[in-house]
Structures are given as structure tokens and as C-alpha cells.
VOGU-3710 file (C-alpha; in Angstrom, 3 decimals, decimal comma):
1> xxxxxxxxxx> 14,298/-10,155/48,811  17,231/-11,800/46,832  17,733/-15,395/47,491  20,992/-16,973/48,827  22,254/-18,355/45,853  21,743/-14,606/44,498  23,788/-12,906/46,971  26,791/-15,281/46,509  26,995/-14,726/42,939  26,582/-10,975/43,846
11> xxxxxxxxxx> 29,097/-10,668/46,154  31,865/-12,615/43,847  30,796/-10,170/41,210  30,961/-6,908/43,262  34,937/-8,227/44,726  35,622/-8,554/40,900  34,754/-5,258/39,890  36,042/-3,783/42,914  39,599/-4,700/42,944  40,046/-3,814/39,487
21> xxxxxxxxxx> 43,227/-2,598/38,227  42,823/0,493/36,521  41,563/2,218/39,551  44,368/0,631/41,519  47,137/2,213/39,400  44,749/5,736/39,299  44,697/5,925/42,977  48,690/4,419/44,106  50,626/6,073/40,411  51,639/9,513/40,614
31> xxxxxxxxxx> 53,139/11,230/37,471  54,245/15,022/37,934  56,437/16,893/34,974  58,544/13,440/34,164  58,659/12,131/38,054  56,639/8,785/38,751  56,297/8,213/42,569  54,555/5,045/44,082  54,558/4,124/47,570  57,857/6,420/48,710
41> xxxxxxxxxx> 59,483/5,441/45,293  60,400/8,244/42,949  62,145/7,828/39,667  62,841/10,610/37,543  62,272/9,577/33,928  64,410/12,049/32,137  67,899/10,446/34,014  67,499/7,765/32,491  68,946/6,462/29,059  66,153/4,317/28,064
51> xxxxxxxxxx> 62,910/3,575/30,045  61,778/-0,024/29,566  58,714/-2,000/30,730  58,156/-5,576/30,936  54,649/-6,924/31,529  54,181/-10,739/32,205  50,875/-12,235/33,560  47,392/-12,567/33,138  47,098/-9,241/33,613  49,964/-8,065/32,141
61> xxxxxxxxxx> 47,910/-5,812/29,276  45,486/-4,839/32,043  48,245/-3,153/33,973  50,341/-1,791/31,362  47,865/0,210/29,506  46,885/2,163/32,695  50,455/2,211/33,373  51,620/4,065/30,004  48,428/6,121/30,263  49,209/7,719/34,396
71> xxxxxxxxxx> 52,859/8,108/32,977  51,567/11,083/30,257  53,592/12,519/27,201  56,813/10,157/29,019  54,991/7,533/27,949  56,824/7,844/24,308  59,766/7,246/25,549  58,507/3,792/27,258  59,794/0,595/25,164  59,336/-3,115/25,444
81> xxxxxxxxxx> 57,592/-6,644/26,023  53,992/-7,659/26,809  53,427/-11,203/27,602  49,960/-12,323/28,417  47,228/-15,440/27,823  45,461/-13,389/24,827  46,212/-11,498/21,762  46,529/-8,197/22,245  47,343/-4,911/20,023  50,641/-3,241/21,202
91> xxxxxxxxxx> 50,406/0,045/23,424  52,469/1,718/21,024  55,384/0,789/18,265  57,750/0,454/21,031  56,194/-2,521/22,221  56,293/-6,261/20,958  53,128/-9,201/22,037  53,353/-12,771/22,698  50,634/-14,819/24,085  52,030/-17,638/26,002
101> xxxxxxxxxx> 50,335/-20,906/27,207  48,159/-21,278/29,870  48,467/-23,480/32,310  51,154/-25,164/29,932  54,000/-22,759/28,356  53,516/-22,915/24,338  55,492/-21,661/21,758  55,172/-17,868/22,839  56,152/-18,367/25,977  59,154/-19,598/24,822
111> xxxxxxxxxx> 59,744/-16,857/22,173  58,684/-14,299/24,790  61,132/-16,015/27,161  64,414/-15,515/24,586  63,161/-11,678/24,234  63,168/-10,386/27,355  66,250/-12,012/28,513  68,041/-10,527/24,995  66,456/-7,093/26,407  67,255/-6,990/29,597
121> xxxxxxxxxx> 71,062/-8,055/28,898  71,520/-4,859/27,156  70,873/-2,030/29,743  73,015/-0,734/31,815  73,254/1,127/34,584  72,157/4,816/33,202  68,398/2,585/32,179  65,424/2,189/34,139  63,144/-1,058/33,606  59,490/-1,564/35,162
131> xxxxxxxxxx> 58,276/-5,186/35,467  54,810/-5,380/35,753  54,083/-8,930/36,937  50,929/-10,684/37,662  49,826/-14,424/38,270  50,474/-16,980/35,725  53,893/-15,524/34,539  54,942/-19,160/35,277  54,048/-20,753/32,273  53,176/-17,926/30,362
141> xxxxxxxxxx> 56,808/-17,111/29,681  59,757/-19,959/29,926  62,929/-20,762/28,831  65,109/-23,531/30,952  68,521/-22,610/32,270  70,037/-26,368/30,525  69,848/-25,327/26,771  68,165/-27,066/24,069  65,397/-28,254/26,528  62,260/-28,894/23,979
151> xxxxxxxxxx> 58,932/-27,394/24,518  57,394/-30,627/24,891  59,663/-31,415/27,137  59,109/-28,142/29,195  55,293/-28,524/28,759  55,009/-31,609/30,611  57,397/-30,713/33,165  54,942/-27,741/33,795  51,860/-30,409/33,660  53,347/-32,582/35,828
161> xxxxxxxxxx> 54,102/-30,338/38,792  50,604/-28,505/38,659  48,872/-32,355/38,993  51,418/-33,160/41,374  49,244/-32,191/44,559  52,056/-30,135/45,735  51,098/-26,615/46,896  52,195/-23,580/44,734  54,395/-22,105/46,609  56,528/-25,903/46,505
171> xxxxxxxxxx> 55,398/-26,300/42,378  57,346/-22,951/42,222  60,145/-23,593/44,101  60,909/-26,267/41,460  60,186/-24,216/38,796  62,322/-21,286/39,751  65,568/-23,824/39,825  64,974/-25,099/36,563  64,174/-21,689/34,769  66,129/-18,952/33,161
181> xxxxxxxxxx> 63,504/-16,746/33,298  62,139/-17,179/37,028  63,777/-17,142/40,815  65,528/-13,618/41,071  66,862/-14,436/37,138  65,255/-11,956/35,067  66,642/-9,191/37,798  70,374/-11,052/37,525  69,526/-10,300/33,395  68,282/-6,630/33,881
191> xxxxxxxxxx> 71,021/-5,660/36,645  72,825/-3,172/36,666  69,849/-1,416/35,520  67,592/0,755/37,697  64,569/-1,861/38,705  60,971/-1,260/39,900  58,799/-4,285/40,229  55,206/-3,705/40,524  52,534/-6,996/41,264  49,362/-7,811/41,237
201> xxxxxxxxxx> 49,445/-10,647/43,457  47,654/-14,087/43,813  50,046/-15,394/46,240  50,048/-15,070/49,831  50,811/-11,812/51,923  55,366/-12,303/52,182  55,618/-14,800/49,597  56,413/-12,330/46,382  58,838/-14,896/45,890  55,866/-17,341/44,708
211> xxxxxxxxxx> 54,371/-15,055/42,030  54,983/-15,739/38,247  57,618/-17,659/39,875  59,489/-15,114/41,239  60,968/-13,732/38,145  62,643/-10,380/39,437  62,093/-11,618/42,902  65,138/-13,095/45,845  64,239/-16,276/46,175  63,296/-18,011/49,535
221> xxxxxxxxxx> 63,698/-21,550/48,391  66,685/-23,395/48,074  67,690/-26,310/46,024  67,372/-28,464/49,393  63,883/-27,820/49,282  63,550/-29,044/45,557  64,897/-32,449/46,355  62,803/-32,545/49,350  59,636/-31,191/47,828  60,831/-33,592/44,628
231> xxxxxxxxxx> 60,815/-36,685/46,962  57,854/-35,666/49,313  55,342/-35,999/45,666  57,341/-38,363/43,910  58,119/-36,117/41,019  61,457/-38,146/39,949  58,553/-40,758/38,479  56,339/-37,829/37,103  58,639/-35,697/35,770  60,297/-36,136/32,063
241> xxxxxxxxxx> 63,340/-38,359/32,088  66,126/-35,741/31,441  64,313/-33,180/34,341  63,335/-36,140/36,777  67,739/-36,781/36,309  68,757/-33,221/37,253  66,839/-33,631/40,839  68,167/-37,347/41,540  71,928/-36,565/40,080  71,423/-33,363/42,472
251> xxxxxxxxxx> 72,999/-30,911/39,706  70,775/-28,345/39,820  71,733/-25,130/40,550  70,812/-22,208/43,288  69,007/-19,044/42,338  70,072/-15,806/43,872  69,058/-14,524/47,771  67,851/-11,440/49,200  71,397/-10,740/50,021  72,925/-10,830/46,450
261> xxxxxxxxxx> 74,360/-7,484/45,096  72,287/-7,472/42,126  69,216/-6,486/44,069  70,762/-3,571/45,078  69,085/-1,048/43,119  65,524/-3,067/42,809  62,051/-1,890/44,683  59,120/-4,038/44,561  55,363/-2,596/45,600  52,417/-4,617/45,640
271> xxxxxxxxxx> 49,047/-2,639/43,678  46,676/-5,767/44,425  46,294/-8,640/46,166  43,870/-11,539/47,498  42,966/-9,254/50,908  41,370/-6,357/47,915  39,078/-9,029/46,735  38,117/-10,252/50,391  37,373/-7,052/51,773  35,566/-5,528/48,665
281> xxxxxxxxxx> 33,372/-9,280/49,046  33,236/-8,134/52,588  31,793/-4,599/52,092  29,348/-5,850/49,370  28,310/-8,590/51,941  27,329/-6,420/54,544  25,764/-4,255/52,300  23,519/-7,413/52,158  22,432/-7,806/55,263  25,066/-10,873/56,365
291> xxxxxxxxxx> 27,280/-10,983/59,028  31,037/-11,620/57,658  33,906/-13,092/58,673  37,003/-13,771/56,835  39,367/-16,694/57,244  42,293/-17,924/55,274  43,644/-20,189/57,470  42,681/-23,281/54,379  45,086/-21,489/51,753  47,095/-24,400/50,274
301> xxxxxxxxxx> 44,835/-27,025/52,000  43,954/-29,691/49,905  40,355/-29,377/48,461  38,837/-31,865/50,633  40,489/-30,774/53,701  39,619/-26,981/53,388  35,885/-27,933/52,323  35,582/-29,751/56,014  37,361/-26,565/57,992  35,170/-23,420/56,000
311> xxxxxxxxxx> 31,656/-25,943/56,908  33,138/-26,483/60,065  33,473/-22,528/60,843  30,442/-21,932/59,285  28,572/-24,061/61,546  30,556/-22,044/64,587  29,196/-18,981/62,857  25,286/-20,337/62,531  25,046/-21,285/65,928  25,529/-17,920/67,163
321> xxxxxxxxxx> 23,213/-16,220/64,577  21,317/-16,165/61,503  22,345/-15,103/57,848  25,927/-15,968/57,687  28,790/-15,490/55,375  32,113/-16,824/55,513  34,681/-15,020/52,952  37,836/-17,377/52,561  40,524/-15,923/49,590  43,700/-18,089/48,589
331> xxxxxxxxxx> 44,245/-21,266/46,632  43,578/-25,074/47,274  45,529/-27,284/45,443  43,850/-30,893/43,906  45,713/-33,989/42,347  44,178/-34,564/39,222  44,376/-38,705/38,285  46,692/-39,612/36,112  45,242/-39,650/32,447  42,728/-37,848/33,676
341> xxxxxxxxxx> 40,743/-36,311/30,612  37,988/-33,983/31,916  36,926/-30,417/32,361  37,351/-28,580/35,102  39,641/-27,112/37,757  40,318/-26,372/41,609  37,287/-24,033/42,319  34,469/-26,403/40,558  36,356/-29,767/42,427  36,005/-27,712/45,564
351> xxxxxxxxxx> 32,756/-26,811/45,059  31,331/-30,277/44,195  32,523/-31,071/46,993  31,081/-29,648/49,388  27,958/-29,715/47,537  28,336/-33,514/49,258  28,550/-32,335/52,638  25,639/-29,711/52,438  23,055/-31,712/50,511  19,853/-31,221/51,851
361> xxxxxxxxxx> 20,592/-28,113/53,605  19,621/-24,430/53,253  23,822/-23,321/52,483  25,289/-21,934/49,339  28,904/-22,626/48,347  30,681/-20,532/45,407  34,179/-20,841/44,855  35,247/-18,901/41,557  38,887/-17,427/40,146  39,488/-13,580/40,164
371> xxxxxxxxxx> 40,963/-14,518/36,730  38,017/-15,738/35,300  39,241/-18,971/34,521  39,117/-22,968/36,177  41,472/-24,969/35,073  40,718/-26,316/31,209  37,577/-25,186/31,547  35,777/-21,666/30,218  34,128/-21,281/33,599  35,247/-19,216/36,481
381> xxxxxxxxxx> 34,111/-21,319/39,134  30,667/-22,801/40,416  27,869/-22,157/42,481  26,105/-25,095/44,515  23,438/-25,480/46,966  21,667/-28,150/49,171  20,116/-29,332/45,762  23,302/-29,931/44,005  23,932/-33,324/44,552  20,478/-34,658/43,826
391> xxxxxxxxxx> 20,099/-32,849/40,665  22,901/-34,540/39,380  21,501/-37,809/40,167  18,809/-37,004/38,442  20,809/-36,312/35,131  22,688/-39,342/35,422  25,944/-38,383/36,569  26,780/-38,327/40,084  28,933/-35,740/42,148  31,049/-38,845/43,316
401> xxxxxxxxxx> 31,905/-40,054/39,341  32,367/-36,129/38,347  34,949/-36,153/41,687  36,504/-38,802/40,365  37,026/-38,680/36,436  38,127/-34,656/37,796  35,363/-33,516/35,549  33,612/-30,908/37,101  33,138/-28,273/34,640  30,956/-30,848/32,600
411> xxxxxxxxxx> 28,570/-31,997/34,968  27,920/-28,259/36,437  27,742/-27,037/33,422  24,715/-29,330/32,503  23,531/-28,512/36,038  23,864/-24,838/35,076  25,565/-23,913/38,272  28,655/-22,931/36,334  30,194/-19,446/37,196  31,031/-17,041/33,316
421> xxxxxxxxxx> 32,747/-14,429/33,931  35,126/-14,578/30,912  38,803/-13,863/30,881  39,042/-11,041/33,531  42,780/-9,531/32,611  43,461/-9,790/36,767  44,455/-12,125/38,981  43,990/-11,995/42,776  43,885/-15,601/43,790  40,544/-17,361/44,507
431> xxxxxxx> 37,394/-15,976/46,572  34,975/-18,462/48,156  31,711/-17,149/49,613  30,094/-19,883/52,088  26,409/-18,495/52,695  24,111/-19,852/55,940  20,381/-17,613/55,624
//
């Protein structure tokens, strides 16, 4: 019989495969004689001047080649941008590549940034343009609206928000204000062009707004809720000098709403999201011989505060029987110190801690991203047990100092409890399997 520890990493690996996204475009892409439909919306290609698709995201190559591929012989006809975290060869000679930075936009992102806004202002209404957008658009492709900003600049504007503590959905909400490319903007660029948007989300269920930033997207927020959110984590003191001025001089300016005219010939379908990874960790779990139950209720908790709720509702779940496992997708959000120089990332910080609170104890904890990727680490996630914590004693470096230099990936790595799944070319949020035999 497989041991806990087993299962976990079995179940994470099982959600992965199963909420892939070639099978998700296979199954929700139709393609008849030149007509794509998807979820009630039909588009028929041949009406159209040019046919143009823009792919931004960590899994922006993963969903355009399956994409280009359901479309058939059309697929010639297709043009345009692919912006993602690795190199990649072009579908075809209508296409250009950037790699952009990740979690900080680089040079790329900016170049991608300048490309697809020159594209986009050139259709008109007889074109049709797909966005394929996944998570980490964000920083993968920028360009600020005040001209001139540097990429250093824009770079530690980026660093500063994602240390900030803030949850993502507030880090965006700044973002969106002070990008060209994000907020509802690249739709205002594209418009009065024909405009499907299709995601693979790793943002909550109603908050498309959140993802990549929002980039084709109306936008929720409002520049109230930057100064707010600005004030609430002190960002005027961790921002750069010129960006922490725009929020305390109050000139920035709003992005457009679900009632502007320019989203008037835009449709939006999710292919993927965080509730394909639960429920394919779900199946595989029962499969196992574990009762399940899913809760979310911790998404944008702060680590330590959503490791003491999921052991809390674990415990509710152990007292009533045996061999339990609690399935909890979404992201927690961490303040790394400042000058903080380790390894590591949200899913290992959560997961040494609550290797603390179940030391000595029969549970298993993994918390791992669908992306493949923690933070500045190479790891996934990590994978701890009741014998965590005194392991690393034994080794010399405590859970408490890792906690606190924010330098998980190197002492689980040592510990081997480190989660390598490489790169994964998706994006569906974080899954975190809590396991009580």
C-alpha cells in the first residue's frame, strides 16, 4: 500500500496532467469548413479581413499551438504575437516570439509590449483578433502608459508590489492603472476589431479582471482603490520615486468599465481554471481510497493564516473518520523581508510552515504551482511531513531561520522534500493536498 507522502505527490501529479490544455481546447474548440464555435460563440473566418492571434502567458505557446492546429487549413491565414517565459519556435512565419521576464518584466516584455499595441492599432473593424491569455501576462509583457518609463524602473515597480503582502487581485489593480498594456487597454488598442478572449485562468471564479492583469478585460478596480490599496501597504515608500509620485500627486488615470463602447463587440470564455485542477485532485483522491473535501475559503489569506484554517478543517475532518484529504486551490500571498536574498516562493513558505504545526504527527502537507514554478526557485512546490522540522535540525538549519531569511527552496531542497515538475506551459493557480491516514 502507498504511503501518505506517496499519495500527495500522486494526486498533485494526476490534477497536473489532468487539466491539461490540449485536451481542453480538443474537447470546448469546434472548427467546421472555416466556422470556429466555442461556448455559443461562432465566428466565421472567411468575413474577416485579417485573422490575428495574440498569446500572452505562461501558457501562451501551450494554448496557441492546439489553437492553430483545431482551426485546420484556416490556420494559414492566422498572424501574430506569442509572448511567453521561454523560447519558443514560431507556429508558422506569421508569427513573431518574445520571452518576457518572470516574475520581473525584462527587456522582451517590453519589446513584446510596443508590438502588440503597434498591431492591434491597425485593425479595423472588417478584422478578427483572438487573445489567448494565461497567468503571468503581468510581467511577462509591459509597457507604462507615462512614456519613457525605464525598465529598471518598471522592474522594481513590479518587485515591489509582488513583496508588498498585498493580495493579487489589489497588486493588479495597481498595475492595471499604471500600464498601457493591462486593465481593458489592449481591447481599447484592438477595438473596433472583432474580439474573442479565451483564458486559462489562475484567478478566482468572477475576477477575469485579475488575470495577466486584465489586459482585454473591463476593469473592476478604480483608481480609488489604488490610493487606498497604495496607503493600506505603504507602497508610496516601496515604490520607485517617480511611480510612488503618481499615487500621492493622485494623477493617475482610470482604465475603461464594463460599460464602455469599446467592449461592444468582445466575448471572453474561460477553457481552464483552478476548480479543473481541484476536481481532477479530487477524482484521483478518491481513486485512493481518501475521503475529500474541497475548500477555498483561504485564497488570498496570508500564508500563516491559511496554514492555521486548512489544519484546523482537517482536524474537523479526522475526528469524524480516518484517511483524510483536504484539497484547497487558489493563492496565498507572503511578504518577503526587505533585502531578502533567498530561494524560494509562496508554496515552499507555506509548506514550511505548517511543517511547524504538524511536527510529530502522522499528516502530509504539499503545496505546489500548476505552473511548475515557486517563486526564484526551480521547484514547484514542497512536500512535508511530521518529520520535517526535525530533519532540518538535524542539518543545521532550522524551519524558523529558513521562515525567516524567506529561503525555503534551499533548505527543502537539502531536505529533498522539494516538488520538480519543470516548467509546465499552464497555469491554474496553486493546489494544496493536506493528507490525515
Amino acid at each position: 500500500m502507498s504511503t501518505a507522502r506517496e499519495d500527495a505527490l500522486d494526486i498533485f501529479l494526476y490534477a497536473l496532467k489532468a487539466s491539461r490544455v490540449e485536451p481542453a481546447m480538443e474537447r470546448r474548440l469546434v472548427c467546421r469548413d472555416g466556422v470556429i464555435e466555442i461556448d455559443g460563440h461562432r465566428y466565421v473566418l472567411g468575413g474577416y479581413e485579417r485573422l490575428v492571434l495574440i498569446a500572452i502567458g505562461k501558457a501562451a505557446h501551450t494554448m496557441a499551438t492546439p489553437f492553430l492546429w483545431r482551426v485546420g487549413d484556416v490556420r494559414e491565414r492566422f498572424e501574430g504575437i506569442i509572448v511567453g517565459p521561454e523560447d519558443e519556435a514560431a507556429p508558422s512565419e506569421g508569427f513573431r516570439m518574445y520571452r518576457g521576464g518572470h516574475p520581473s518584466p525584462n527587456a522582451g516584455s517590453m519589446e513584446a509590449a510596443a508590438d502588440v499595441l503597434q498591431t492591434l492599432q491597425a485593425l479595423t473593424e472588417r478584422d478578427l483578433v483572438v487573445f489567448l491569455i494565461s497567468g503571468g501576462g503581468s510581467a511577462l509583457m509591459e509597457q507604462f502608459l507615462e512614456p519613457g518609463v525605464s525598465l529598471e524602473t518598471i522592474a522594481a515597480t513590479h518587485k515591489a508590489l509582488v513583496e508588498s503582502g498585498a493580495p493579487i487581485a489589489a497588486i493588479n489593480a495597481v498595475r492595471k492603472h499604471l500600464s498601457a498594456v493591462k486593465g481593458g487597454r489592449l481591447a481599447v488598442a484592438a477595438a473596433p476589431a472583432e474580439q474573442l478572449t479565451i483564458f486559462v485562468s489562475d484567478v478566482p471564479a468572477g475576477e477575469l479582471d485579475a488575470l495577466s492583469s486584465g489586459p482585454t478585460f473591463p476593469d473592476r478596480s478604480s483608481v480609488e482603490d489604488v490610493y487606498r490599496i497604495a496607503k493600506e501597504y505603504g507602497l508610496e515608500e516601496r515604490l520607485p520615486v517617480e511611480i510612488g509620485k503618481k499615487i500621492t500627486e493622485r494623477t493617475l488615470g482610470e482604465t475603461p468599465k464594463e460599460d464602455d463602447a469599446i467592449f461592444a463587440r468582445s466575448q471572453w470564455v474561460v477553457l481552464l481554471d483552478s476548480a479543473s485542477l481541484e476536481d481532477a485532485g479530487a477524482e484521483r483522491a478518491r481513486e485512493l481510497g481518501w475521503h475529500v473535501e474541497i475548500d477555498n475559503h483561504c485564497d488570498d489569506w496570508s500564508a500563516e493564516r491559511a496554514v492555521e484554517y486548512l489544519m484546523g478543517r482537517l482536524g474537523e475532518m479526522r475526528r469524524l473518520r480516518e484517511r483524510v484529504c483536504l484539497l484547497s486551490a487558489g493563492e496565498v500571498t507572503v511578504q518577503v523581508p526587505r533585502g531578502a536574498t533567498g530561494r524560494g516562493g509562496r508554496n515552499q513558505h507555506f509548506a514550511l510552515i505548517a511543517s511547524e504545526q504538524i511536527a510529530g504527527s502522522d499528516v502530509v502537507v504539499l503545496s505546489g504551482g500548476s505552473d511548475g514554478i515557486d517563486g526564484n526557485s526551480s521547484a514547484a512546490g514542497a512536500l512535508v511531513d511530521g518529520k520535517t522540522q526535525a530533519r532540518a535540525e538535524e542539518i543545521g538549519y532550522p524551519v524558523s531561520a529558513a521562515l525567516a531569511a524567506f529561503d525555503g527552496h534551499t533548505l527543502l531542497e537539502q531536505l529533498d522534500d522539494t516538488i520538480m515538475t519543470g516548467p509546465t506551459g499552464n497555469n491554474l493557480r496553486d493546489l494544496r493536498v493536506l493528507l490525515a491516514p
